[in-house]
N, C-alpha and C positions, 0 to 999 in steps of 0.2 A: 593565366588568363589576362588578356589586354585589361586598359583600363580606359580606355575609350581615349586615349591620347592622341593627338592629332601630329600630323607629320609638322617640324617644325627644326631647323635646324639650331644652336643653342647660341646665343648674342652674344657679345663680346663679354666679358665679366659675370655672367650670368653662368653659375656651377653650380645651379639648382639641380636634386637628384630626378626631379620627376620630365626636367629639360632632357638630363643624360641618356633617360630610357626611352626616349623618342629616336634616342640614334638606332636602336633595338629592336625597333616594335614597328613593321609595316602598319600604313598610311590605311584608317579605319574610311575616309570618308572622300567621294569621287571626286572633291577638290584636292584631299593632299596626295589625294593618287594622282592626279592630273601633272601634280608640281613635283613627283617623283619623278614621274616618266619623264616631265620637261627636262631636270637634271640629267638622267640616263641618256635621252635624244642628243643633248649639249656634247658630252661625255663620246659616245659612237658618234655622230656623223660631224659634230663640230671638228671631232680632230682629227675625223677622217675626211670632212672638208679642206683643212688646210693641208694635209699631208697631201693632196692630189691636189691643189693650185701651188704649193712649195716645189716646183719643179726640182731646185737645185739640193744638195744634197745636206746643206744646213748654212746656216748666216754667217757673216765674214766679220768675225768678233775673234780675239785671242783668247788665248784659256786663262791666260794673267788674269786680263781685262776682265771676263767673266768671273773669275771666284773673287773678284772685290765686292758684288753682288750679292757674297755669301761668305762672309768673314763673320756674321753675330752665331759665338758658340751658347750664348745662354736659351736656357728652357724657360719658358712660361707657365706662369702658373696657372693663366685663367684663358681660356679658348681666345684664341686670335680674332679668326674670321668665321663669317658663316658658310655654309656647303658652297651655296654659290658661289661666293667668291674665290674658293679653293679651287672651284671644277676649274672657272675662268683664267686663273693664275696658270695651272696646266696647262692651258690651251693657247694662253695667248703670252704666258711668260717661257715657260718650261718647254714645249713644243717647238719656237721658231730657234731655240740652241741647242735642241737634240740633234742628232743624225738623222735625216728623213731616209731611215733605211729602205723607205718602200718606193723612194725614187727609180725611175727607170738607170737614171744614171749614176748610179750607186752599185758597180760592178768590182767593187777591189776586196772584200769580204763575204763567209757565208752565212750572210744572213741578208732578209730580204722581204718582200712587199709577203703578206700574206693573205689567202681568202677571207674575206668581210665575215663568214660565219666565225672563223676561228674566234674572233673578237665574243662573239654570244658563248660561246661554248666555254672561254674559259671565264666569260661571268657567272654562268649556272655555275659552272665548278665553284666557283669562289661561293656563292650561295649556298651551293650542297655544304661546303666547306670540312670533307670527307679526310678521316687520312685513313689512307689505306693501309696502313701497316697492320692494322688489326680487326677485326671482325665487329667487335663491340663500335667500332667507329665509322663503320662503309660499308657490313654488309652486302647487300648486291652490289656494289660496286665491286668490291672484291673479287666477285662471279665472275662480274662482264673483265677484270683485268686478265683473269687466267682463260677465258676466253679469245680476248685479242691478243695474248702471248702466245697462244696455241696456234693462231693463225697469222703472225711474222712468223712463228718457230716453222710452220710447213711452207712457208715465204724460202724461206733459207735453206732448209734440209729437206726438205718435201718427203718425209719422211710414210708410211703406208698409214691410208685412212685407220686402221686398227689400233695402231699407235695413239695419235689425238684420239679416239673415241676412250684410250684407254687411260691417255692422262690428262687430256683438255681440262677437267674437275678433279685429280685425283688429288686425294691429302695428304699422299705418300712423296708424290714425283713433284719438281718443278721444273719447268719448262724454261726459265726464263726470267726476270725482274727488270722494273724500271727503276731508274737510278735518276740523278738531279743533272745528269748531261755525260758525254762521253767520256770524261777524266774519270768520273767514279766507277761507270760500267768498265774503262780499262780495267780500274784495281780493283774489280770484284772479281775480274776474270783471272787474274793473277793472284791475286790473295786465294783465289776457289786451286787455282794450280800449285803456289807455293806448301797450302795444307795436305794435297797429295800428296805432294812429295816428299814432303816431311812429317807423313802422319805417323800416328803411336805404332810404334812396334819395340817387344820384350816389356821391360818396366819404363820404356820411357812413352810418355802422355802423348806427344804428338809438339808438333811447334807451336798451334794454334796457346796451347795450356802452358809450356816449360819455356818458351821464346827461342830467338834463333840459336843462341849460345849452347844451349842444350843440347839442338837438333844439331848442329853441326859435328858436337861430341859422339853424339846417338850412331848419327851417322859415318863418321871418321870420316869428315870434308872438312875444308876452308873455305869456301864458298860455294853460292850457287850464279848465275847468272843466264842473263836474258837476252839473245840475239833478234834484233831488228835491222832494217837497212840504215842509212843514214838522212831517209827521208821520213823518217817515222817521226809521231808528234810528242811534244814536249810532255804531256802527261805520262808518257812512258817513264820519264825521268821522276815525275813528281810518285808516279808508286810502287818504285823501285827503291825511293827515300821514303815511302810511309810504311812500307813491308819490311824496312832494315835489311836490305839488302844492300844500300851501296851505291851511289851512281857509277863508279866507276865498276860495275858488274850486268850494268847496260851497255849491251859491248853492240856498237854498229856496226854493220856489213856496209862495204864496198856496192854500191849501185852499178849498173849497165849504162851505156850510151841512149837507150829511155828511159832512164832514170829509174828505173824497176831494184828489187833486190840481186845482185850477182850469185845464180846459182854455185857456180863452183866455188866462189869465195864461201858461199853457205857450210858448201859442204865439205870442205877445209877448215873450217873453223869447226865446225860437229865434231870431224873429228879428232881433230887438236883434242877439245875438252874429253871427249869420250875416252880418248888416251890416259886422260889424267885424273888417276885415282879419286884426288883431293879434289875433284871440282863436279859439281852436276851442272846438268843447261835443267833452270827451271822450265822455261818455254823457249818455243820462234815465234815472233809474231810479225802475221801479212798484212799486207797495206791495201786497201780496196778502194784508192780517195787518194794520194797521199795530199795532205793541206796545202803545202807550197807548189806540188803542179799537179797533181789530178791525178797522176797512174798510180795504176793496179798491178800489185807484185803477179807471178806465177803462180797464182793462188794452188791450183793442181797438183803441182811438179813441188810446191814447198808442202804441202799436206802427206803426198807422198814419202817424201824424204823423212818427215817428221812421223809418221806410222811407221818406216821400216828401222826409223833407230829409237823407237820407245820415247819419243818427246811431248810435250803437250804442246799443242799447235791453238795458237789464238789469233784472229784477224779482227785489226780495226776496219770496220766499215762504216765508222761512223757519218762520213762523206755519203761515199757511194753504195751503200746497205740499198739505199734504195730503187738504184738500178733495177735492180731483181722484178720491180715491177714493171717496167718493161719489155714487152716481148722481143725488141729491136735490139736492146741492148746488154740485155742480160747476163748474156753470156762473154761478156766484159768483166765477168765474176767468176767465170767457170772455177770449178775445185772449192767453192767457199764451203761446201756442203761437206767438205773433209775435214774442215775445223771442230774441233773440241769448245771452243767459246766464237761467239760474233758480236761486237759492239756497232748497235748502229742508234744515230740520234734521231729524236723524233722533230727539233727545233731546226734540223736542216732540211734536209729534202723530202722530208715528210708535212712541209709549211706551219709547224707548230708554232704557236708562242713559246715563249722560253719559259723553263728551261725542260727540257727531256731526254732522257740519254737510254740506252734496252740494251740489255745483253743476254744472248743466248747459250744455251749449253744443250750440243748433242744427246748427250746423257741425263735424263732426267731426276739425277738420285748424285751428282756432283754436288751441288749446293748444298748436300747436306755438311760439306764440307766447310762450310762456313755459318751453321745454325747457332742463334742466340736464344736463353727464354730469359724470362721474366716474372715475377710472380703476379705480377699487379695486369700484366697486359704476356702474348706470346708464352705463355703456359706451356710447359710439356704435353702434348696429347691433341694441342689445339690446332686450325690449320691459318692461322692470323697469315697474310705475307711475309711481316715485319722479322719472322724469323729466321728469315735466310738474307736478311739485306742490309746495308749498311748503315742505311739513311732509319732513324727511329720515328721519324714525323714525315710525309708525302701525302704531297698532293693527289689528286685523282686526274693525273695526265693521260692515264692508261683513258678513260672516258673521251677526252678531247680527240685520241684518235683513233677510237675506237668508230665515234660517230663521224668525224671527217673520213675515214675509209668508206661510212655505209654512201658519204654523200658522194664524193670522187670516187668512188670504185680503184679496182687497179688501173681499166682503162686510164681515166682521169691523173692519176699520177705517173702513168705512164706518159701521156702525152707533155708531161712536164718534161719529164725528162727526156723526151725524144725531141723537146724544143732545144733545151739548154746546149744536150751534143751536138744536135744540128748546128746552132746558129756559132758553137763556138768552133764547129770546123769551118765555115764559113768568115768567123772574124779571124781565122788563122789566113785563111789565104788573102785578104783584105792585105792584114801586116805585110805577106810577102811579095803585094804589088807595090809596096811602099818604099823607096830608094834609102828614107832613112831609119828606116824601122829595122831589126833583125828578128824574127821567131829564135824562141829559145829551147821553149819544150811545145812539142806539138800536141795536144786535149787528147787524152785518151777519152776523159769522161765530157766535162765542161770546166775545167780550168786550161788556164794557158799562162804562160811567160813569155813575155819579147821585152827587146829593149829600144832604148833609141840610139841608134847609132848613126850618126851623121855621114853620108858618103868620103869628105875626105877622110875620115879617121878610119872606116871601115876598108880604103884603099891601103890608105897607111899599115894597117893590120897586116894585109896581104903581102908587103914587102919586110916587116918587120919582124924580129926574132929573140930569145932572151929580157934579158931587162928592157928593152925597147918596146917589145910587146906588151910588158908588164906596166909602163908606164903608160901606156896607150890605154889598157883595159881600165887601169885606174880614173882616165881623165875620164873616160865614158861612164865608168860609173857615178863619178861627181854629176854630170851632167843628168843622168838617171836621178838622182839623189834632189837634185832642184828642180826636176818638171816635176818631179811626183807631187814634192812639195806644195812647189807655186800652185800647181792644179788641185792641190786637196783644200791650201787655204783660200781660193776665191770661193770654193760653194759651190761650184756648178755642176762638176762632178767629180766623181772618186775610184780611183783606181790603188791599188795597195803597190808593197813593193816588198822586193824580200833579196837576200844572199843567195845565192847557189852556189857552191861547189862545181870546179869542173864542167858550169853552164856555156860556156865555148870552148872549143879545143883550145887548147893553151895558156887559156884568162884566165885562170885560178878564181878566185872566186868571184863573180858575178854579180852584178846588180840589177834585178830585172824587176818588171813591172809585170802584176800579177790581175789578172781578172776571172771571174769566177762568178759565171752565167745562168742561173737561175732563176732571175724573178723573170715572168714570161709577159711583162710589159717592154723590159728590152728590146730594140731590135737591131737590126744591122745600120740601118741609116743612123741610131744611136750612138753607136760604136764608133761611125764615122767621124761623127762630129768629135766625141771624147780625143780620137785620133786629131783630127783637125784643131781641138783646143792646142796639143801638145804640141802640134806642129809651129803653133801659132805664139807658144811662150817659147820656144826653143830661138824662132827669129827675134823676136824680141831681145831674150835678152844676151845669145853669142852671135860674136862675129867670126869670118874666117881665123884672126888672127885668134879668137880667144879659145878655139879649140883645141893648141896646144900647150896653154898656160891657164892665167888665171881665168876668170870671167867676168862679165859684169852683172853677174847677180848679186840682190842684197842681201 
């Protein structure tokens, strides 16, 4: 029962306990309700005031320079400041040396401006302060999660209305789990596959109980291993080392001239292993996004391959998962519906706050492959989430977009993304009216690569061969390596940069500049200018002579 305490935040030195329960206890009286919501107002539109006069993409300070700011490692014993002063400190200290990720010109990563409601939705959340892993904690929330998994899961597999009616609620089947972002939904989908394939058979338990060493025995293997392309993302690697399998048992495929998976390399390698007694292929897994340029493997023709030789077939979509709501584009995904698991994030093209990660499984009764109980919480018998998942505390993100679908519709997220593809095939040919610009990878979805390539060195190229070529491609890439630079530390805008392999014919690997076109304040006259900055530090700081030596950059 309150105690008729009044909204007060607690003074400096002041660690009185009946101060501390006012941090606990909503505001009894229409004045300390007034000076709550002031706080709250400050909090949403103050710093969503500045984010939208912050044009550029954050202040032109070092990172040195900055953490001398934050060099005192001691704890205090007695409250520092009051609420106010903390909101303000955020807004006016913390804020102008963040990333203004929500700037229009903040194209180099995926991440990006988000709808003003998200900001309400994940304060209720924080309010509700739900974890959904168990029943006794969320309750309806719980409901409404296996409800919005039931509908991504018919997003993806479109499976017959009989199905969702039959397991939308069921305490038997899962459809699906939200995870803390797309690394851990990879290793669920593979820890859910590694336990197939190694499950109890005769007197041995299974891998999940005896560990790998067993199961290999079990088994009569030396290994197992997992085919990707070579544009697959790094979490591949990170849980293929938390499953003890190995990194060097993450075996990359050979890419196409679009950068996609090489079929026939695929299917040479299948069956190398399949030949070899002592080796199983845990999974293949497809690309629907890949991070560094945007394509999408064969999604079809690799689901196929992987049904007719008994493999478990999994695709990262955690990029482009949400394609699929698009009517235009969708079928930029065709075959994902062949997959045995689908990773797709909710903090990318779904405009969540961070962090959200969902991973699907065709079969409803997989996850049992990886159930936990508990005696205190997840019970045998019970139907908590928390015990098919990895994560033992979660948020209630499944709510955040559950309600952001009821407000965007699919229309609505469709139109996102019918922006992003548009306007990035549109900044592709921009690049190739450009004399010193070259495209690299052309957007399948809304990412792209080019680089700068100045006309004489890109003439040079044309008459060049062997080590001369190689030398050439290096100078261009240093040159890549200092606009990026120059351009990320003035602040105004940002674009990323990444390696490629084999990103021009004969340049070994590559230095490109990478953009990845999502927030729909972007637009092309935008782009222009971003282009026109580069153009504009490039004269600066070479000259004719310094494109084939050193330069004059600092």
């Amino acid at each position: 029962m309150r105690q008729g305490l009044s909204f007060e935040a607690p003074s400096v030195g002041d660690g009185d306990w009946e101060q501390m329960l006012r941090l606990f206890i909503q505001p009894d009286t229409e004045a300390d309700r007034a000076k709550l919501v002031g706080y709250m107002e400050q909090i949403l539109f103050g710093l969503q005031e500045f984010l939208h006069n912050h044009v550029g993409v954050t202040e032109e300070i070092g990172l040195k320079e900055l953490a001398l700011g934050y060099m005192d490692s001691s704890l205090c014993f007695e409250p520092e400041k009051k609420l106010p002063e903390v909101i303000s400190d955020i807004i006016d200290r913390i804020a102008p040396q963040a990333v203004n990720v929500s700037s229009p010109y903040f194209v180099g990563h995926m991440t990006s401006a988000i709808p003003f409601f998200m900001v309400l939705f994940k304060a209720i959340v924080a309010a509700l302060n739900q974890n959904v892993v168990k029943l006794e904690t969320s309750k309806v929330v719980s409901i409404v999660e296996r409800q919005v998994t039931a509908r991504l899961h018919r997003l993806v597999y479109g499976m017959e209305p009989g199905f969702y009616e039959k397991y939308v609620q069921s305490t038997d089947a899962t459809l699906g789990v939200f995870t803390e972002g797309g690394t851990a939904a990879n290793l669920t989908a593979l820890w859910v596959a590694r336990n197939r394939l190694l499950g109890p058979r005769g007197d041995f338990g299974g891998v999940e109980a005896e560990g790998l060493a067993e199961a290999y025995r079990a088994y009569d293997i030396d290994r197992c291993v997992i085919l990707v392309s070579r544009r697959g993302h790094y979490s591949m690697r990170k849980a293929v080392g938390v499953l003890g399998l190995g990194n060097r048992n993450l075996v990359t495929i050979d890419v196409d001239g679009e950068n996609r998976i090489c079929l026939p390399a695929l299917r040479r390698k299948i069956a190398e292993y399949k030949a070899d007694p002592r080796t199983r292929i845990l999974a293949v897994v497809g690309i629907a996004g890949a991070t560094e340029t945007g394509t999408v493997d064969p999604l079809r023709r690799m689901g196929e391959i992987c049904r007719d030789a008994g493999i478990y077939f999994h695709v990262d979509a955690a990029w482009g998962g949400p394609t699929l709501m698009s009517d235009r584009y969708r079928h930029l995904l065709d075959g994902i519906e062949l997959a045995d698991s689908v990773t797709i994030d909710g903090h990318k093209q779904f405009y969540m706050p961070m962090t959200c990660g969902m991973v699907y499984f065709r079969d409803p009764f997989h996850l049992d492959a990886i159930s936990y109980h508990a005696n205190y919480i997840i019970r045998r018998g019970s139907v908590d989430l928390g015990i098919k998942t990895l994560a033992g505390t979660r948020e209630a993100n499944s709510l955040i977009l559950d309600s952001a679908i009821k407000v965007m519709g699919r229309k609505g997220y469709g139109m996102l993304i019918d922006h992003g593809i548009d306007l990035a095939r549109k900044f592709a040919e921009e690049i190739r009216k450009r004399d010193n610009l070259q495209l690299v990878t052309a957007p399948e979805l809304n990412i792209l690569t080019y680089r700068f390539c100045p006309t004489p060195l890109k003439e040079a190229l044309l008459r060049s061969c062997g080590s001369e070529r190689t030398r050439l491609n290096e100078r261009i890439n240093d040159i890549n390596i200092n606009i990026q630079r120059i351009q990320r530390e003035s602040g105004k805008s940002f674009v990323s940069r990444t390696a490629i392999d084999k990103g021009v014919p004969g340049g070994g690997e590559t230095v490109v500049l990478r953009v990845v076109l999502m927030n729909p304040l972007t637009s092309l006259s935008i782009l222009k200018e971003i282009l026109d900055e580069q153009e504009a530090i490039y004269r600066e700081h070479y000259s004719a002579v310094d494109l084939y030596g050193g330069s004059r950059v600092n």
